[in-house]
MARPAMI-836432 format. One record per atom (N, C-alpha, C, O): residue in one letter; y, x, z. Coordinates in steps of 0.02 Angstrom, whole numbers, plus 32768, in hexadecimal, padded with zeros to 4 digits. Layout:
<atoms>
AYXZ/...
</atoms>
This chain:
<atoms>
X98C8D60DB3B3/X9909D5EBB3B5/X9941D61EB3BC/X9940D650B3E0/X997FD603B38B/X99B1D64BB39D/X99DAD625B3BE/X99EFD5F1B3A5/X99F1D63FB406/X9A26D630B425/X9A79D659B419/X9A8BD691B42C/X9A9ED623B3F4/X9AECD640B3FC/X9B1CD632B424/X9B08D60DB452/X9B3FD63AB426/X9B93D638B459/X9BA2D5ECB435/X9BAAD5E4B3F9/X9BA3D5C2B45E/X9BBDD56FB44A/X9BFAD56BB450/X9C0AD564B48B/X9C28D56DB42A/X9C68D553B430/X9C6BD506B3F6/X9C9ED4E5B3F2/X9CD4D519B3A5/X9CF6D505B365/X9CF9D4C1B392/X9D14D48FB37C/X9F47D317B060/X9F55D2DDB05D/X9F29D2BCB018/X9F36D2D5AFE2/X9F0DD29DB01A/X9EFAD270AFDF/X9F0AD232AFD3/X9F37D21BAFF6/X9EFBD21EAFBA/X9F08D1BFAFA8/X9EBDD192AFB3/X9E82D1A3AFAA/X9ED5D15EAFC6/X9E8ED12DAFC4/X9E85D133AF7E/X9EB2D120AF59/X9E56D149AF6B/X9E23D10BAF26/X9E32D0C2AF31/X9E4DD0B3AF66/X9E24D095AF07/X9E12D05DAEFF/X9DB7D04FAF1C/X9DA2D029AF47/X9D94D07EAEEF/X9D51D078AF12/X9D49D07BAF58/X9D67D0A9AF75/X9D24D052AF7B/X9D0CD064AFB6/X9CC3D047AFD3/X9CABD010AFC5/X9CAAD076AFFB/X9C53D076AFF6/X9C57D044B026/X9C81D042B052/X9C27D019B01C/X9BF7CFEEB050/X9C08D011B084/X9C12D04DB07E/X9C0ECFE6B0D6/X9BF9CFFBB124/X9BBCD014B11B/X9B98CFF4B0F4/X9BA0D04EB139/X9B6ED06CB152/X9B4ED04EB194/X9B6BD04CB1C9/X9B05D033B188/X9AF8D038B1E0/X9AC0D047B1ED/X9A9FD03EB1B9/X9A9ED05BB219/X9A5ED08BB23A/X9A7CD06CB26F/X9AAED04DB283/X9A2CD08DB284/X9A1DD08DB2D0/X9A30D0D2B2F5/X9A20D10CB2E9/X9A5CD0B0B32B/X9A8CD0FAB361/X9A49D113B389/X9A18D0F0B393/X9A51D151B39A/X9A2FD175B3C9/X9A06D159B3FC/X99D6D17CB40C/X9A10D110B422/X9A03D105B441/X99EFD0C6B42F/X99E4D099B457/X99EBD0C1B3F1/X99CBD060B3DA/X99FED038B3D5/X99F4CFFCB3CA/X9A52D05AB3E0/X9A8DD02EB3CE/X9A80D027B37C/X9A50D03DB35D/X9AAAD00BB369/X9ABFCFFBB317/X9B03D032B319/X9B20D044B34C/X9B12D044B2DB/X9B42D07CB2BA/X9B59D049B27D/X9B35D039B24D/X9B94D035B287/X9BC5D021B245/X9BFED048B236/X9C35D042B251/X9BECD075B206/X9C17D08CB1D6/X9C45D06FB1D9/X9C38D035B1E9/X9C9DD07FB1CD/X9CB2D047B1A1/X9CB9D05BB162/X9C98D088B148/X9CE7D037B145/X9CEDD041B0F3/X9D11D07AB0F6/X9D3FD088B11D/X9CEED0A9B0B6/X9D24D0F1B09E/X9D35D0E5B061/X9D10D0C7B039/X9D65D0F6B055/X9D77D11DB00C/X9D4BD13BAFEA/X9D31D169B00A/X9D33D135AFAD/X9CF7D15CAF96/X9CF2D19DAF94/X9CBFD1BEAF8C/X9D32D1B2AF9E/X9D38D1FAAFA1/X9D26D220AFF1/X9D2FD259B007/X9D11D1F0B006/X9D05D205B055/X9CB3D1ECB05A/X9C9CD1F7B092/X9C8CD1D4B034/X9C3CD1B7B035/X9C28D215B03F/X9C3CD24AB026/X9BF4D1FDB076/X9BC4D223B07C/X9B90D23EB04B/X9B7BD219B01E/X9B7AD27EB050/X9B44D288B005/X9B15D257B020/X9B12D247B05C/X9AE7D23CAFE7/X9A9BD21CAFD6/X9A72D242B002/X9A6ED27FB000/X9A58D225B023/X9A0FD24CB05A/X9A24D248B092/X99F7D252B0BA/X9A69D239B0B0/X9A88D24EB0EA/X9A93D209B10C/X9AB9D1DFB0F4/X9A63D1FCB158/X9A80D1C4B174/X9AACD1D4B1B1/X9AB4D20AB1CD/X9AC7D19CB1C0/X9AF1D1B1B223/X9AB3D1A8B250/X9A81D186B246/X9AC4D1CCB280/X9AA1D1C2B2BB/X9AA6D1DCB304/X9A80D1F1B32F/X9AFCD1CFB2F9/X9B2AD1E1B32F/X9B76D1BDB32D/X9B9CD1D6B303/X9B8BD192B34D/X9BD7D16AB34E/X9BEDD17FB389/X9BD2D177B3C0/X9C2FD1A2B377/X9C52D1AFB3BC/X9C94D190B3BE/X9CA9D178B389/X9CBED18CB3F9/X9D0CD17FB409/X9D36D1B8B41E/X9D1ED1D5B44E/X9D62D1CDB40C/X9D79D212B419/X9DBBD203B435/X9DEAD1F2B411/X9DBED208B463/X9E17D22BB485/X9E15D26AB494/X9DE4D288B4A9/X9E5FD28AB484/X9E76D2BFB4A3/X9EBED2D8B46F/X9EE3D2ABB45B/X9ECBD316B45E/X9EFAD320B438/X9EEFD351B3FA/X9ECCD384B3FB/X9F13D33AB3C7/X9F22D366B392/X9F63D3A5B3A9/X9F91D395B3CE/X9F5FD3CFB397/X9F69D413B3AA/X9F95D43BB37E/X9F7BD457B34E/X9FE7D442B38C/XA017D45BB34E/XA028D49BB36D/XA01ED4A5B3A9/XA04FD4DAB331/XA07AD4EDB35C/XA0AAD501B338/XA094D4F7B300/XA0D8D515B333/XA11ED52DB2F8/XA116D572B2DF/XA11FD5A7B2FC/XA106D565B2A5/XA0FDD5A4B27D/XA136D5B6B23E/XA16ED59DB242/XA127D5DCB20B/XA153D5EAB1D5/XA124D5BDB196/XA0E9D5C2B185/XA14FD59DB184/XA12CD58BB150/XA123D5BDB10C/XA14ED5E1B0F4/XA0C7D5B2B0EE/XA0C0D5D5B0BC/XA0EED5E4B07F/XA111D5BDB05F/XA0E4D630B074/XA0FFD637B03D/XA101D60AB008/XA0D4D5DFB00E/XA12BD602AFCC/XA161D62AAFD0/XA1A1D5EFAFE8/XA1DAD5FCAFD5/XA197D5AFB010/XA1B4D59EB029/XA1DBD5B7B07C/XA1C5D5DAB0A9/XA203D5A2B077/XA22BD5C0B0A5/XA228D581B0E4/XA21BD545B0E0/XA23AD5ACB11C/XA257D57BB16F/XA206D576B191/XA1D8D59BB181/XA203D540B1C2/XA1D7D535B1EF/XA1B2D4FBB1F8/XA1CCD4CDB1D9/XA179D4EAB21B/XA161D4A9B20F/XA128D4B4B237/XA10BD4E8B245/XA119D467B24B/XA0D3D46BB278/XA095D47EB25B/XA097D47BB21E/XA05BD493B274/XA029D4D5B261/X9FFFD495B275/XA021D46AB292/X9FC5D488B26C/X9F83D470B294/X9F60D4ACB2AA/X9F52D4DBB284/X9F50D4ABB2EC/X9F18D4F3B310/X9EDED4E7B30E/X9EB7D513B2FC/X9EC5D49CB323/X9E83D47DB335/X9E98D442B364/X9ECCD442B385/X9E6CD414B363/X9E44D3DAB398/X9E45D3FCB3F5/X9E47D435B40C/X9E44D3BCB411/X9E2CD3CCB43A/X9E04D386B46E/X9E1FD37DB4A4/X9DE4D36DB466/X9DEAD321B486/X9D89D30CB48A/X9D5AD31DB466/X9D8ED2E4B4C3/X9D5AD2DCB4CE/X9D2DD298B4B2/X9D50D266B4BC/X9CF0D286B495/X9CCCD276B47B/X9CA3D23AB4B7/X9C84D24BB4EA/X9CB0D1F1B49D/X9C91D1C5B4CD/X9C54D18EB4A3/X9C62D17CB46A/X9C20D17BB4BD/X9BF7D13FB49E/X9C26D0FAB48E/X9C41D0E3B4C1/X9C33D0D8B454/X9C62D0AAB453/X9C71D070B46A/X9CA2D04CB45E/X9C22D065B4A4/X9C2BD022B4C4/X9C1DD041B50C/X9C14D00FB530/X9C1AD064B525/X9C03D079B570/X9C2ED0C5B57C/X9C31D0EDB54D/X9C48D0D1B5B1/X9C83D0F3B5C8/X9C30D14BB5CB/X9C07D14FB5F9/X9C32D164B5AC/X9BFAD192B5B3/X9C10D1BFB580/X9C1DD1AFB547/X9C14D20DB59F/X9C28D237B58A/X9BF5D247B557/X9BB9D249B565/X9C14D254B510/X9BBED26EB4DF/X9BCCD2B9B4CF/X9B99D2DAB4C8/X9C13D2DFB4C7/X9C24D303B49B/X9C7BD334B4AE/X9CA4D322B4D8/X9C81D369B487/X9CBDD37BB4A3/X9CD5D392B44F/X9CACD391B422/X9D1CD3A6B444/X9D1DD3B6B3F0/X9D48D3EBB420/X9D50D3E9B45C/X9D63D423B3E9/X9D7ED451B3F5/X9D8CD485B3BB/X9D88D465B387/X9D98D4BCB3AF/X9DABD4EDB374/X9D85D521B398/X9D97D536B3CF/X9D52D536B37A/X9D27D57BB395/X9D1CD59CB359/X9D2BD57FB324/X9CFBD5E7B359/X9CE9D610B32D/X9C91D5F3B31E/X9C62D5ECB345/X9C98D5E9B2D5/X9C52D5D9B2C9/X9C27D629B2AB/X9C32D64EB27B/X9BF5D62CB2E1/X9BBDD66BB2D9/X9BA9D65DB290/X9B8FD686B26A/X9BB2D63AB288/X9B90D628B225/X9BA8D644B1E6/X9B8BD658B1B4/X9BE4D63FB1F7/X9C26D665B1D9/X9C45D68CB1F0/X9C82D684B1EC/X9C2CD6C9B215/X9C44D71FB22E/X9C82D6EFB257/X9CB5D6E4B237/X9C7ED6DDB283/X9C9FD6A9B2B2/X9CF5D694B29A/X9D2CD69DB2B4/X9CD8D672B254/X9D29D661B24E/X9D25D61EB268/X9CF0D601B262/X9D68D5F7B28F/X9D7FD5BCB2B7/X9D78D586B280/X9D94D57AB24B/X9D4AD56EB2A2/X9D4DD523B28D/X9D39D4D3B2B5/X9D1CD4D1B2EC/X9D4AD49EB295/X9D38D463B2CA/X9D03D464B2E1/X9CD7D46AB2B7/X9CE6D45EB337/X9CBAD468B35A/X9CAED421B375/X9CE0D3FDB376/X9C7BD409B388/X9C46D3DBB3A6/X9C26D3F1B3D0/X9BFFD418B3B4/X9C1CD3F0B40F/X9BD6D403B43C/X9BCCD3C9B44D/X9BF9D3A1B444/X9B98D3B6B467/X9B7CD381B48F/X9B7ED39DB4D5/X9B6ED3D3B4ED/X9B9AD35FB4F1/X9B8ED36FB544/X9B5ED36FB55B/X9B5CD384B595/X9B25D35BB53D/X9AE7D383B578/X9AAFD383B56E/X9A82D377B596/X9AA8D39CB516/X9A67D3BAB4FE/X9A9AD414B4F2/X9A79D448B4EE/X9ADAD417B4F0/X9AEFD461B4D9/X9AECD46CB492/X9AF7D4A3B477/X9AD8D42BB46C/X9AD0D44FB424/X9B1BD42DB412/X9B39D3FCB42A/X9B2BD45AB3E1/X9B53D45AB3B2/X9B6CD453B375/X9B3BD44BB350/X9BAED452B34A/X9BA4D44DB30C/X9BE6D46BB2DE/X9C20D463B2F2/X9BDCD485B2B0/X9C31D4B5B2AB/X9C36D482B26C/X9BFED475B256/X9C70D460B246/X9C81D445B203/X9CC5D458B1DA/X9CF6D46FB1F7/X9CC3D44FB1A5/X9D09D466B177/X9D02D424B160/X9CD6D3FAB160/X9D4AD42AB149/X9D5FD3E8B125/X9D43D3E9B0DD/X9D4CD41DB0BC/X9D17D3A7B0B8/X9D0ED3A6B089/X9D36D370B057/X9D39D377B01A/X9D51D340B077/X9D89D30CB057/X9DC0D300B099/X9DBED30FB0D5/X9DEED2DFB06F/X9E10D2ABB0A9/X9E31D27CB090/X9E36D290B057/X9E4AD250B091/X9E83D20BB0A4/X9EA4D1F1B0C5/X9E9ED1E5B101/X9ED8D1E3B099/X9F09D1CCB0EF/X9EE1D183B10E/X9EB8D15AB0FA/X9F05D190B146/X9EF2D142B16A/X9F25D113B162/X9F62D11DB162/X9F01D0D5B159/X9F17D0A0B148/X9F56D097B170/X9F87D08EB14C/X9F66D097B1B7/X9F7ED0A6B1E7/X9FB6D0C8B1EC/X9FE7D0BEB211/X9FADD0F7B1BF/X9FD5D133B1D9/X9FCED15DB1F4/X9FF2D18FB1F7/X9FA8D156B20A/X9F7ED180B241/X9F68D1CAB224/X9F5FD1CCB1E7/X9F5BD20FB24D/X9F33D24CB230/X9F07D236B1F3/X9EF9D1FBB1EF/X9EF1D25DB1C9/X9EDAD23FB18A/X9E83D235B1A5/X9E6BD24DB1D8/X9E67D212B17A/X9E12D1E5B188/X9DF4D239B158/X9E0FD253B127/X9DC9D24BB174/X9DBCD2A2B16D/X9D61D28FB157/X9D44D25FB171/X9D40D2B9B128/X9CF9D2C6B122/X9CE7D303B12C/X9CECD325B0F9/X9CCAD32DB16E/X9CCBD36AB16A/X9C7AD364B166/X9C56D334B174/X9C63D3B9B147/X9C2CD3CEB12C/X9C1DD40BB15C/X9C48D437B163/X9BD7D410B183/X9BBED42AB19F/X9BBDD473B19E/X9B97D47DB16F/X9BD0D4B1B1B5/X9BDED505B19A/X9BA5D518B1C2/X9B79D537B1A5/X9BA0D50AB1FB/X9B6FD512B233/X9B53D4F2B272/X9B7AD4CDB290/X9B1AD4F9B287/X9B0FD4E8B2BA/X9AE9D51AB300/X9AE1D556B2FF/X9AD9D4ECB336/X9AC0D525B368/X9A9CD4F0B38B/X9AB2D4B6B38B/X9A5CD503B3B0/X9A4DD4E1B3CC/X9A57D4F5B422/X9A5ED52FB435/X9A55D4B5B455/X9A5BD4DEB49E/X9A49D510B4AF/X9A2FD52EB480/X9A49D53DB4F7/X9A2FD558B503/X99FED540B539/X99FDD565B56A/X99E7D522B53A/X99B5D4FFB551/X9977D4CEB504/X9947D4AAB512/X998CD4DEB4C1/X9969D4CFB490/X9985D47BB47C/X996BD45AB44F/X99BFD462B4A9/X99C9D418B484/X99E7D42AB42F/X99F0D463B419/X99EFD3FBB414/X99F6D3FEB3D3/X9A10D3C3B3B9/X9A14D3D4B37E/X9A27D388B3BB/X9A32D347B3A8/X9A7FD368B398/X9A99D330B394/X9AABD38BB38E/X9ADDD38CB361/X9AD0D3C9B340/X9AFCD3E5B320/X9A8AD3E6B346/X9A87D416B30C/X9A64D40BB2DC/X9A46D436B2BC/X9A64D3B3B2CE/X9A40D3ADB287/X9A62D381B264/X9A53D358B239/X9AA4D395B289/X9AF5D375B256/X9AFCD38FB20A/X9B0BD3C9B1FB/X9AEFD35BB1DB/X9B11D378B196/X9B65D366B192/X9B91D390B18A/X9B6BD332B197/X9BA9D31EB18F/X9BCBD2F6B1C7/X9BA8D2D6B1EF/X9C16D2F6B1CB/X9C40D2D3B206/X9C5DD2AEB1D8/X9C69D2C9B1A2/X9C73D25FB1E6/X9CABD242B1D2/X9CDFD22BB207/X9CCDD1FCB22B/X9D20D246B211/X9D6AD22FB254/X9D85D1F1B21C/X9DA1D1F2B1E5/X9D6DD1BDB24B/X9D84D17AB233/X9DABD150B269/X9DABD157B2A6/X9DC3D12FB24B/X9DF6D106B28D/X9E18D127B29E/X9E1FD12CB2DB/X9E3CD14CB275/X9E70D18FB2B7/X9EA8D147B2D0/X9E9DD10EB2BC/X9ECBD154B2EC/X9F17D15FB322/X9F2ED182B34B/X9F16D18CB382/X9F66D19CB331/X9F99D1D4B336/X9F85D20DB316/X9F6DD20EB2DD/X9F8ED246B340/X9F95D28DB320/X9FD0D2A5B301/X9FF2D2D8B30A/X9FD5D278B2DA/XA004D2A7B29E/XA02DD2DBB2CC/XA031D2D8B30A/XA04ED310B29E/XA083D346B2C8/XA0C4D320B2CB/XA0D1D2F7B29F/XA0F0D32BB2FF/XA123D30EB315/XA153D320B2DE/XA14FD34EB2B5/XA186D2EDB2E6/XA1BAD2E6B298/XA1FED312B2A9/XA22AD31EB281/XA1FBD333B314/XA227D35BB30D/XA211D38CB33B/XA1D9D37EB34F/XA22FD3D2B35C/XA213D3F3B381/XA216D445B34E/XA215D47DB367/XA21AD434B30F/XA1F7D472B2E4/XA22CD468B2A6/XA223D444B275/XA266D490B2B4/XA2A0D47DB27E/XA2AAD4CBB274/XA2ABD4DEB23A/XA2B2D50CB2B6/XA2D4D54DB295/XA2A7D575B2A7/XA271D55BB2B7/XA2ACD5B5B2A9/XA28BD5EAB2B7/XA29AD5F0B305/XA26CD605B328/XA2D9D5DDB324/XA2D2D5D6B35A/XA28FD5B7B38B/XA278D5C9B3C2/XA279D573B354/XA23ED54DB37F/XA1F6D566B378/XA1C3D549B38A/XA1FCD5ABB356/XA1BBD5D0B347/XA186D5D3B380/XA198D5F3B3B2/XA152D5BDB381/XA11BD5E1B3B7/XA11AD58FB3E7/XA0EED583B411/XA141D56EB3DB/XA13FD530B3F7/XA101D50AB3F6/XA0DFD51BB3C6/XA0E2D4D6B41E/XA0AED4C7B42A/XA0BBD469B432/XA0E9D448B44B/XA083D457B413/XA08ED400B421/XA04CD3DFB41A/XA030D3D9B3E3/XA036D3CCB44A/XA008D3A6B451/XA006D356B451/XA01CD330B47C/X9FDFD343B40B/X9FF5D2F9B3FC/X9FBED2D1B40C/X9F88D2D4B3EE/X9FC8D2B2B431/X9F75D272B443/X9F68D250B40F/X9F8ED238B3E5/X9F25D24DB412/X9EF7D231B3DD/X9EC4D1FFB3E2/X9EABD207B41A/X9EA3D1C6B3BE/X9E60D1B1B3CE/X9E4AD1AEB372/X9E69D19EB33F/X9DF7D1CEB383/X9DDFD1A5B335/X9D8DD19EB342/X9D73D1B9B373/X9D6BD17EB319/X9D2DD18FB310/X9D0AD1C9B303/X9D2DD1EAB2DC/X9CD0D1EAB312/X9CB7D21DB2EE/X9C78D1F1B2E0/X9C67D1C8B30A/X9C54D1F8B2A6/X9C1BD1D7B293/X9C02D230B278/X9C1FD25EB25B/X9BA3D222B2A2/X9B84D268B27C/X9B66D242B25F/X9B60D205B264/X9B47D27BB22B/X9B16D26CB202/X9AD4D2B5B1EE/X9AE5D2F0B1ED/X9A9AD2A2B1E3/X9A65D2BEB1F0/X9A4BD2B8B1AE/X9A61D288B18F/X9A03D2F7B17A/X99E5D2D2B146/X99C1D296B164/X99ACD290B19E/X99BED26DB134/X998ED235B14B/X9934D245B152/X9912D26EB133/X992CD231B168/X98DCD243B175/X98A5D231B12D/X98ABD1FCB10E/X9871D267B119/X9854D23DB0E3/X9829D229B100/X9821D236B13B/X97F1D1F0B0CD/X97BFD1F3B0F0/X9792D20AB0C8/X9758D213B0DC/
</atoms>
């Protein structure tokens, strides 16, 4: 076993896939809700993890990219903690860490609170939310780690779907000159994280 350092706009389609549901970790039921087809999971891949997430999305005032000119809010990373969706029970923590997978470049992080395993993801689609809300995100697995104690149940994450967001977005003021450079804003958040695993053959 190798032990590492655990940390880490589109449009709706018209199409949208069937609810997903499996059986949760613990013999709960897992309902998907409906995505945009552009957000369906690959073929082979079921859930077998539903979480509730509070905490905050994470800005800070930068220069905006070339070759536009002035300033604007940056996204850094997540930071918010991960709950079972019917019982007040801590499952999970998210965060922005260096993934060992990729010569430790920062990306969205997962640990589990208390197997230690982990899971690093990049964004592979997104959509806005219906809402308004931070956009409904499909991220794709870069790496994983298992505890250091050998748990493993988020290191056999292929894919994440952040569904149900509310809030996030970056604030509409705060980040107008170069004066407000280096500025910092922390925006509260809630969404789903749904994992997903290959499915088992038989």
């Amino acid at each position: 076993m190798t032990h590492r350092s655990l940390f880490a706009s589109g449009l709706f389609v018209l199409a949208l896939a069937l609810p997903v549901a499996a059986s949760a970790q613990h013999g709960g039921r897992i309902d998907v809700p409906e995505v945009p087809a552009i957000l369906m999971v690959e073929e082979g891949n079921v859930p077998f993890l539903q979480t509730r997430a509070y905490g905050t999305q994470n800005y800070f005032c930068a220069p905006k990219a070339a070759p536009a000119t002035g300033v604007a809010w940056k996204l850094y990373g997540p930071q918010a903690t991960l709950y079972t969706p019917n019982a007040p029970m801590q499952v999970a923590t998210h965060f922005l860490s260096p993934n060992p997978d990729e010569q430790d470049t920062p990306r969205a992080t997962w640990m589990h609170s208390h197997d230690g395993s982990a899971v690093w993801a990049a964004l592979a689609q997104q959509a806005p939310s219906p809402t308004g809300a931070i956009n409904w995100l499909l991220l794709k697995k870069v790496g994983t780690a298992e505890g250091p104690i050998g748990g493993s149940l988020l290191a056999q994450t292929t894919f994440v779907h952040r569904l149900n967001t509310e809030g996030g977005g970056a604030p509409a003021a705060g980040c107008a000159t170069t004066e407000d450079l280096g500025k910092l804003a922390l925006v509260p958040y809630s969404t789903d994280y749904f994992f997903y695993r290959a499915a088992q053959k038989n």
